[in-house]
Legacy VTK file of the C-alpha trace (Angstrom):
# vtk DataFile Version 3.0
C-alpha trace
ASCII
DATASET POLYDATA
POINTS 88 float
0.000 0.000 0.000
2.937 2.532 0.637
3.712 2.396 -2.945
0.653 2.701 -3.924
0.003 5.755 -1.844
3.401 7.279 -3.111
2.496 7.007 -6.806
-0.482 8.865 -6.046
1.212 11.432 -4.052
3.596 11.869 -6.794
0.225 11.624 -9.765
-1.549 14.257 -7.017
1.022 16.856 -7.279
2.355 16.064 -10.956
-1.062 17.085 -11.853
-1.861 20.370 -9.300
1.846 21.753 -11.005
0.812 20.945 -14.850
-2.661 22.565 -14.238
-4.500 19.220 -15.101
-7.276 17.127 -14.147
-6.970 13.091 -13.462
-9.831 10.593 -14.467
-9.834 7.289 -13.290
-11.668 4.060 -14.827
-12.868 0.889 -13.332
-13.429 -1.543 -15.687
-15.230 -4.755 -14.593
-17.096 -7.467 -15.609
-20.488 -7.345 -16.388
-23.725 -8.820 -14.239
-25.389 -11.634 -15.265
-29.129 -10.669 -15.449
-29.917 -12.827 -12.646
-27.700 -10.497 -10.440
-28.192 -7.408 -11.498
-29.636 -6.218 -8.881
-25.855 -6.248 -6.826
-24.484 -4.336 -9.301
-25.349 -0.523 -7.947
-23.917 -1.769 -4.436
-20.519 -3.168 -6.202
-20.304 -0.161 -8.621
-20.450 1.821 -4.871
-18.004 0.186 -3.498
-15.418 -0.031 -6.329
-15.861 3.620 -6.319
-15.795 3.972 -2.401
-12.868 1.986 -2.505
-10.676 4.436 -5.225
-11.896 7.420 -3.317
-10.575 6.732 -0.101
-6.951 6.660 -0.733
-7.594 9.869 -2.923
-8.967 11.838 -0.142
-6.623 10.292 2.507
-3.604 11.523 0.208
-5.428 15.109 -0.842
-5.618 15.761 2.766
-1.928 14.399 3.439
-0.508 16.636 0.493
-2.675 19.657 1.032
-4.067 19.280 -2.931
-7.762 20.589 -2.435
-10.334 19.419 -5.197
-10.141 22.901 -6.744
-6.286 22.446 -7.613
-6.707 19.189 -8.732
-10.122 17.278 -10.245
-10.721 13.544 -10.477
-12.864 12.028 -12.513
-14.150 8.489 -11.944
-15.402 6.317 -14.666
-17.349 2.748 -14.950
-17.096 0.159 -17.561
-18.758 -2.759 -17.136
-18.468 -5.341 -20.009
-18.812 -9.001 -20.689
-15.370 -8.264 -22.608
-13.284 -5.321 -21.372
-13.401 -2.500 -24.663
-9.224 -2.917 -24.841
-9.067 -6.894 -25.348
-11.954 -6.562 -27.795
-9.860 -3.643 -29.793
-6.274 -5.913 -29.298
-8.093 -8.718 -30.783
-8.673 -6.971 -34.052
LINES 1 89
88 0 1 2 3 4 5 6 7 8 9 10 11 12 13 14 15 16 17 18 19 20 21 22 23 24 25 26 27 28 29 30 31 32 33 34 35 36 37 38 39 40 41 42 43 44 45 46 47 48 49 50 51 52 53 54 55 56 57 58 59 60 61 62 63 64 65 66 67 68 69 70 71 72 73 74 75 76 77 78 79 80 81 82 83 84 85 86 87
């Protein structure tokens, strides 16, 4: 985990200096229609789970939401969109 906090110390900051925004995407697999009804809570939590180490290292590094924005995307797919395009 400390790397993983460090690289987004180091993405934080690389962006508040350039003036940029981040986005972030989660790409998972898609709900069968039987269980599609767990798929709001998972989406939730996927995103709950990226968000916490963002705001833990915002507040650590002083980089406010103003300086820099993040984005967060969802994909869900029964084939993720990049191994459908690499199998062309």
């Amino acid at each position: 985990m400390a790397n993983e906090t460090e690289a987004l110390k180091q993405t934080l900051i690389l962006a508040r200096n350039n003036k940029a925004g981040l986005m972030a995407l989660i790409v998972c697999p898609d709900f069968p229609v039987e269980k599609v009804g767990y798929k709001d809570k998972y989406k939730a939590l996927l995103v709950e789970q990226l968000e916490a180490p963002i705001l833990a290292t915002r507040e650590a590094i002083k980089v406010s939401v103003t300086d820099v924005t993040v984005q967060i995307r969802w994909k869900a797919a029964i084939r993720p969109p990049f191994a459908a395009a690499a199998m062309c």
